[in-house]
PyMOL CGO cylinders between C-alpha atoms (Angstrom):
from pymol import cmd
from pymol.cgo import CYLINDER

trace = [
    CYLINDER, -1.17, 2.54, -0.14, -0.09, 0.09, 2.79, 0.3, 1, 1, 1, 1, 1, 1,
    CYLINDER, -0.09, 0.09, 2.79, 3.81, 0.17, 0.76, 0.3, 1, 1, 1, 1, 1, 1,
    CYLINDER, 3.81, 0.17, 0.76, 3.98, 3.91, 0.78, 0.3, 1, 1, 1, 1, 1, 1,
    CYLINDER, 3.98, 3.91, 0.78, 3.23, 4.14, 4.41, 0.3, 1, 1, 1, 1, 1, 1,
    CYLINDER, 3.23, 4.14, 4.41, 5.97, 1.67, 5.12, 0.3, 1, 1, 1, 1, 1, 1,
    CYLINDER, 5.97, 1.67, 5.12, 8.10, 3.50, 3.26, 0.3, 1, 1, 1, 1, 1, 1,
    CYLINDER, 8.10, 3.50, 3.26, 8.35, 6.43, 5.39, 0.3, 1, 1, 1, 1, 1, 1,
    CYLINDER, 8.35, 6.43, 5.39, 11.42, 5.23, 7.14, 0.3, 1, 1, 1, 1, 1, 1,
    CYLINDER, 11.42, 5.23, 7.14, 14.21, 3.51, 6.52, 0.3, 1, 1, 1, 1, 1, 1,
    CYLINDER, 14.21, 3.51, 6.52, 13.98, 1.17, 9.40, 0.3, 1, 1, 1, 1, 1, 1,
    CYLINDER, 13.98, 1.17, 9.40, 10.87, 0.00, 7.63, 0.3, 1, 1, 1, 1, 1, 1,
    CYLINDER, 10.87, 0.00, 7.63, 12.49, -0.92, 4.84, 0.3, 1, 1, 1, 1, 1, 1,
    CYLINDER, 12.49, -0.92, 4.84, 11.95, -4.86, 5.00, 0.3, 1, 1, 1, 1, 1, 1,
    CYLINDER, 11.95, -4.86, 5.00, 7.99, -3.70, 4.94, 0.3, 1, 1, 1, 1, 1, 1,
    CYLINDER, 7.99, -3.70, 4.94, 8.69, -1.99, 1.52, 0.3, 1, 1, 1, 1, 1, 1,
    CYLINDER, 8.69, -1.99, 1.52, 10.33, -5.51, 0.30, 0.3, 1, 1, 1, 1, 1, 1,
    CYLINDER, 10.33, -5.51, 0.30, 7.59, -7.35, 1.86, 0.3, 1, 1, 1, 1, 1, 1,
    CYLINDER, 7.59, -7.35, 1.86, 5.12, -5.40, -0.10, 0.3, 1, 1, 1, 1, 1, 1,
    CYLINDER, 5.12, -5.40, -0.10, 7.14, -6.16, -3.71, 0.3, 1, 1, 1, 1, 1, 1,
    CYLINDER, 7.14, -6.16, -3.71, 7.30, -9.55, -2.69, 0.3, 1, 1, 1, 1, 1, 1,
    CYLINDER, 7.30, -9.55, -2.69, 3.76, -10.22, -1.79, 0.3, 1, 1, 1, 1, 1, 1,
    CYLINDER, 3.76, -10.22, -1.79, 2.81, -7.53, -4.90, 0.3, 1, 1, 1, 1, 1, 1,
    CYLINDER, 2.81, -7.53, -4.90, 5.60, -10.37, -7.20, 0.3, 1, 1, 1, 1, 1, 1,
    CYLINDER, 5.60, -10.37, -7.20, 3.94, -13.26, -5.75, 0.3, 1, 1, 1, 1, 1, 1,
    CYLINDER, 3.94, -13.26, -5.75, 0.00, -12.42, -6.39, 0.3, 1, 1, 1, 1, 1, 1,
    CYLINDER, 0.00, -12.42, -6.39, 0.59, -11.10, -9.96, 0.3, 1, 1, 1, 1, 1, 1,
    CYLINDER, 0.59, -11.10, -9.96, 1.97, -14.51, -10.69, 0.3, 1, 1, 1, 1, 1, 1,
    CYLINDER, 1.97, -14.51, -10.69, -0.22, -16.94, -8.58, 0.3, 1, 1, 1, 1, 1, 1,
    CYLINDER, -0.22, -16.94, -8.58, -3.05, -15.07, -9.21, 0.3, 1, 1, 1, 1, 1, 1,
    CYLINDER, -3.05, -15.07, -9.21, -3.07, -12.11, -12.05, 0.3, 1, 1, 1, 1, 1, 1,
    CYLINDER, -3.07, -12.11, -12.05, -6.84, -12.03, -11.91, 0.3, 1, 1, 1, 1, 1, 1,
    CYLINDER, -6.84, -12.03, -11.91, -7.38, -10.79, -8.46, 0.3, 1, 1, 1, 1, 1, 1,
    CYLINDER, -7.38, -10.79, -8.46, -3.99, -9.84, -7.85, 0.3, 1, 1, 1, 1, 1, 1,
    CYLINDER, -3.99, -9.84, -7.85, -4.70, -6.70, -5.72, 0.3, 1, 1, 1, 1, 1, 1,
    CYLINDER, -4.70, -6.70, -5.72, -6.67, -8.57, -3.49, 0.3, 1, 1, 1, 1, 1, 1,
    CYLINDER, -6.67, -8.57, -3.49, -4.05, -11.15, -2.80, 0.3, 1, 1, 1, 1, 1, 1,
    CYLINDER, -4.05, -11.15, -2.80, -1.30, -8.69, -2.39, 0.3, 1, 1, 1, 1, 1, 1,
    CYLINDER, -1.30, -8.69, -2.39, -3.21, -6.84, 0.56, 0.3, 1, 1, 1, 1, 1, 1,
    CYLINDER, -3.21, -6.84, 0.56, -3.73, -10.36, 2.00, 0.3, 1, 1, 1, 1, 1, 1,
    CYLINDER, -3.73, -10.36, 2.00, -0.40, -11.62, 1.16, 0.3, 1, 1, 1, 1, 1, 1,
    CYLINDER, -0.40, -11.62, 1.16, 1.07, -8.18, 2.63, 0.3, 1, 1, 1, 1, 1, 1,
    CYLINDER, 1.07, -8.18, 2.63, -0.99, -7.95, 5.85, 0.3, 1, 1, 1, 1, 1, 1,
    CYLINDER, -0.99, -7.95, 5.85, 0.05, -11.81, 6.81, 0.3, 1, 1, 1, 1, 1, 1,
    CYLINDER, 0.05, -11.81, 6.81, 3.62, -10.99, 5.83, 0.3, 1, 1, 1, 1, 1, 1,
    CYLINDER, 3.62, -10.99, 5.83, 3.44, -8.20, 8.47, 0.3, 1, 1, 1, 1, 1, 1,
    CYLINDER, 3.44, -8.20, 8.47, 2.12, -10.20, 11.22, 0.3, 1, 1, 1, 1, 1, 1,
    CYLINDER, 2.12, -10.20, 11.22, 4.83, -12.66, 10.41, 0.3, 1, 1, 1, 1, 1, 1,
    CYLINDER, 4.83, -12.66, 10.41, 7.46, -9.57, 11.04, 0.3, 1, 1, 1, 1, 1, 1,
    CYLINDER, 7.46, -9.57, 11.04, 5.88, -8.24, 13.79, 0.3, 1, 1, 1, 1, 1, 1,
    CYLINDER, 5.88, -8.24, 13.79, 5.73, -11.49, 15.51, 0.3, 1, 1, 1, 1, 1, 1,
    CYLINDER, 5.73, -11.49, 15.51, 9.35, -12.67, 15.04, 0.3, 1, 1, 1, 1, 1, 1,
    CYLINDER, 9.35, -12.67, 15.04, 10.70, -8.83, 15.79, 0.3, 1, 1, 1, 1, 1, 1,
    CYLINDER, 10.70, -8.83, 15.79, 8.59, -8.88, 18.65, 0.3, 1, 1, 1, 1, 1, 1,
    CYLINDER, 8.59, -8.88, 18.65, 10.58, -9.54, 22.15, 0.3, 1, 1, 1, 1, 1, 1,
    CYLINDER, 10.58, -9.54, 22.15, 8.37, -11.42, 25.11, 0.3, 1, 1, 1, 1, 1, 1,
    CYLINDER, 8.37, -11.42, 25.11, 9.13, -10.15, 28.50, 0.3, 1, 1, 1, 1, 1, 1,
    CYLINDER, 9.13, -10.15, 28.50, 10.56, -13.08, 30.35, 0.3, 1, 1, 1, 1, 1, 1,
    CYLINDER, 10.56, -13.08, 30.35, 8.47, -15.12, 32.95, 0.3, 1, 1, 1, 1, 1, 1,
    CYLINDER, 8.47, -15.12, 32.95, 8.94, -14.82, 36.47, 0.3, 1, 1, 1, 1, 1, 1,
    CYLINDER, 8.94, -14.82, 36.47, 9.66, -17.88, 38.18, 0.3, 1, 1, 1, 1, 1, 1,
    CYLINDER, 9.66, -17.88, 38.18, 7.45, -17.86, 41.15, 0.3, 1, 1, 1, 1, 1, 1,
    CYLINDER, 7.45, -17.86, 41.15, 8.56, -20.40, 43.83, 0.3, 1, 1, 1, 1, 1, 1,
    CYLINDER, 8.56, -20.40, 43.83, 5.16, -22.00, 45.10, 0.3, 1, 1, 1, 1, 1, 1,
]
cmd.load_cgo(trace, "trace")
């Protein structure tokens, strides 16, 4: 569900590799519960993205 969401634009097309990656990566570490490590794998993937794509307003220097 989370990949098919991603895939609704083509800018968010490193979520939709994400997704096989993490989807690649559970089936083989863990074929048992791999649904439930995908999700996981996926949502920390994201947060990974979203925090190196993220820009951080610069500081003001404040002269004391």
């Amino acid at each position: 569900m989370l990949t098919l969401d991603a895939f609704r634009s083509r800018s968010e097309l490193p979520s939709v590799l994400l997704a096989g990656a993490g989807a690649a990566l559970a089936l083989v570490l863990t074929p048992g519960l791999a649904l439930f490590t995908a999700l996981l794998m996926f949502v920390g993937l994201l947060l990974v993205r979203h925090t190196l794509t993220t820009r951080r307003p610069a500081q003001e220097t404040t002269d004391a």
